[in-house]
C-alpha positions as semicolon CSV with decimal commas, in nm:
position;residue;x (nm);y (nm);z (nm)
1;X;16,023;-14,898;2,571
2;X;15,758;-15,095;2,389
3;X;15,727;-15,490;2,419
4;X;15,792;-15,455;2,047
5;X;16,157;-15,330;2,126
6;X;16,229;-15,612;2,314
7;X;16,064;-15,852;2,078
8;X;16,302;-15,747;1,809
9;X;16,585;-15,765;2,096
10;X;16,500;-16,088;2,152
11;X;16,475;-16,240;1,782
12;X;16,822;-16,094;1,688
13;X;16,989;-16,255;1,959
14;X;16,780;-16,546;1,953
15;X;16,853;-16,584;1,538
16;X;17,207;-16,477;1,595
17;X;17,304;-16,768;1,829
18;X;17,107;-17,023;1,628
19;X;17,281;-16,956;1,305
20;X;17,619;-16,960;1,512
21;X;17,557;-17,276;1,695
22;X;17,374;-17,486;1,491
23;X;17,345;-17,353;1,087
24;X;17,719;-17,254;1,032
25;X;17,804;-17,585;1,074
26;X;17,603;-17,762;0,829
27;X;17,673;-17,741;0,456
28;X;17,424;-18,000;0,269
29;X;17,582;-18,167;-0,048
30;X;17,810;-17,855;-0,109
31;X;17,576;-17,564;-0,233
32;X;17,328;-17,524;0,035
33;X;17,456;-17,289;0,329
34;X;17,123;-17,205;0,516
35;X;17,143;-16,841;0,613
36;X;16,799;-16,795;0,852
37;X;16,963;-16,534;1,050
38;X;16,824;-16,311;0,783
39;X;16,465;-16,312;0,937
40;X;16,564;-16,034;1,158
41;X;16,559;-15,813;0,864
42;X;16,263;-15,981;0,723
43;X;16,043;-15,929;1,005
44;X;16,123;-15,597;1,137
45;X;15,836;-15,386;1,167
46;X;15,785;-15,184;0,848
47;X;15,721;-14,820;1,006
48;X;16,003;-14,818;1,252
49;X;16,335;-14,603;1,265
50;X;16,460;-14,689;0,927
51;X;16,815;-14,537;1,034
52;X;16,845;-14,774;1,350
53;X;16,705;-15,072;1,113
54;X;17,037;-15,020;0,899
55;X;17,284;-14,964;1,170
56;X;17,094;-15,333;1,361
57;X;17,139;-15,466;0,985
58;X;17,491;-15,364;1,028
59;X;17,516;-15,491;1,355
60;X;17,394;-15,825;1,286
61;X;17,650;-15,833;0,955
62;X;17,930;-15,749;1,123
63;X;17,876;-16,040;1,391
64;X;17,809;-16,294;1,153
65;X;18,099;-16,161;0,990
66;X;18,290;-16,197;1,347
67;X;18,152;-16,535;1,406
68;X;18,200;-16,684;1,045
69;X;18,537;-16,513;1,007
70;X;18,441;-16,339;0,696
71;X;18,576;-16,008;0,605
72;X;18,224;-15,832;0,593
73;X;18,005;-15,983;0,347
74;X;17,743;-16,018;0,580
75;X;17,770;-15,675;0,664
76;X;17,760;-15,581;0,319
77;X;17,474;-15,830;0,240
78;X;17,279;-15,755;0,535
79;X;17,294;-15,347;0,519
80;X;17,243;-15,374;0,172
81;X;16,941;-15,612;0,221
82;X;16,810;-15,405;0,453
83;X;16,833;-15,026;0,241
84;X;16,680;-15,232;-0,021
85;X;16,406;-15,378;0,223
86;X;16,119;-15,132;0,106
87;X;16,171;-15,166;-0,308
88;X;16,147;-15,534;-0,254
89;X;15,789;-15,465;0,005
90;X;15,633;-15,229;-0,279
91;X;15,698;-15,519;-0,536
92;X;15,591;-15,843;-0,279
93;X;15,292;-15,629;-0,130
94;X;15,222;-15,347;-0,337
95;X;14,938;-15,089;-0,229
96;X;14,938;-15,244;0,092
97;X;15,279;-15,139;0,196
98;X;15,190;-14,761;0,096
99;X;14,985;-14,773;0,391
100;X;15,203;-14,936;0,619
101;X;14,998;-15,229;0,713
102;X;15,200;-15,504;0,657
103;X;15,278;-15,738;0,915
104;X;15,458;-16,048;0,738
105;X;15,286;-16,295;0,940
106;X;14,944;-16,202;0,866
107;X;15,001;-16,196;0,496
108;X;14,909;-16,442;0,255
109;X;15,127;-16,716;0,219
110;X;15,215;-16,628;-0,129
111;X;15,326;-16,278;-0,060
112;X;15,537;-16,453;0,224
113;X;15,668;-16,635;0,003
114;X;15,792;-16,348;-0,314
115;X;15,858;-16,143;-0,014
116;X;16,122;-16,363;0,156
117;X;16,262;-16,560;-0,173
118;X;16,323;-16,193;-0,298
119;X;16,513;-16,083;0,018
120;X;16,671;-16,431;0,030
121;X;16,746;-16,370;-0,362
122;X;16,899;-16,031;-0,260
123;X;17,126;-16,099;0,052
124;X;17,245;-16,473;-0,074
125;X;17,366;-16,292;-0,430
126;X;17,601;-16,034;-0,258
127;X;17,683;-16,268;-0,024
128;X;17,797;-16,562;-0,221
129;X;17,908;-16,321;-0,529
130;X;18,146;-16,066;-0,273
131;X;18,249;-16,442;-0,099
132;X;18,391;-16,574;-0,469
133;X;18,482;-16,230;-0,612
134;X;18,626;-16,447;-0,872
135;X;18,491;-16,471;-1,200
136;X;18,619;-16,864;-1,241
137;X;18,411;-16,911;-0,944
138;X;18,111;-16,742;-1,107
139;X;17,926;-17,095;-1,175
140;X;17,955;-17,221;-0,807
141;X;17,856;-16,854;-0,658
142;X;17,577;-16,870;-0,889
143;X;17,488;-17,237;-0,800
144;X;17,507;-17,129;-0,406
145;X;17,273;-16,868;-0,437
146;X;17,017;-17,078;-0,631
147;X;17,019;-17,386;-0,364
148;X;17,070;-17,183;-0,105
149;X;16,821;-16,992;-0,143
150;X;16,548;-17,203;-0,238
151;X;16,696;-17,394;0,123
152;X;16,686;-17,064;0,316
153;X;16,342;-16,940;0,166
154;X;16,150;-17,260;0,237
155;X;16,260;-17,270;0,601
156;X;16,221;-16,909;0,638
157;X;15,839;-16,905;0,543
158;X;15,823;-17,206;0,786
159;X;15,928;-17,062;1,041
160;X;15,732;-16,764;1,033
161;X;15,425;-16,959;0,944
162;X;15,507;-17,169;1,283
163;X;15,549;-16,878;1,538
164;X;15,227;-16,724;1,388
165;X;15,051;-17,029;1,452
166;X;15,182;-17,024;1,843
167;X;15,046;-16,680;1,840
168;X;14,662;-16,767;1,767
């Protein structure tokens, strides 16, 4: 076992039980859920075990899911987030990613930035969309995703921008 493993232990947990405690109680002026939990799948290394990425993408789903009382939209978002994961890397990062030498916190900020609003765009669509599954409710499911994800996407690339600055 690499430190690696445990580094990637250590964030989900660590992202887990901050979006539990602190961001699923905080709903700013209606549309803006902020969903950072989804860094785990952001910022898992690109050439590891794609199988056990999907069934941790699972994993971390299904205890949002547990946690938020949901019914599995997390699950759904997250697993579907994370099969997706390499479509949206070709299009944020492009010959790069062929080669497998993308670490997100070394990028540029801009391809931090398509990279995570994409995945953001991605997980906070099937999220809020399977959460409605009405199609009265298309407008506010629609407005969700949009402030939501703009919300979630800024703090994301701060975050990463701030641990990659402890690093140096």
């Amino acid at each position: 076992m690499n430190s690696e493993f445990f580094v990637n232990i250590i964030r989900f947990f660590l992202l887990l039980l901050v979006q539990v405690a602190v961001f699923n109680n905080m709903e700013l002026f209606g549309y803006i859920d902020p969903y950072p939990y989804i860094l785990f799948i952001v910022l898992y290394p690109v050439n590891n075990n794609r199988f056990l990425f999907l069934i941790l993408c699972f994993l971390l789903g299904l205890s949002m899911d547990i946690f938020s009382n949901s019914g599995g939209v997390h699950a759904a978002a997250c697993v579907t987030l994370g099969y997706l994961r390499h479509h949206l890397f070709k299009i944020a990062f492009g010959l790069s990613y062929e080669y497998q030498t993308i670490k997100i916190p070394h990028a540029s900020l801009r391809e931090q930035i398509i990279f995570v609003s994409l995945c953001v765009l991605l997980h906070h669509t099937i999220l809020f969309f399977l959460e409605a599954f009405r199609l009265d409710l298309f407008g506010n499911a629609l407005l969700k995703v949009l402030f939501s994800g703009i919300f979630t996407s800024i703090f994301s690339v701060i975050i990463i921008n701030l641990f990659k600055a402890n690093r140096k």
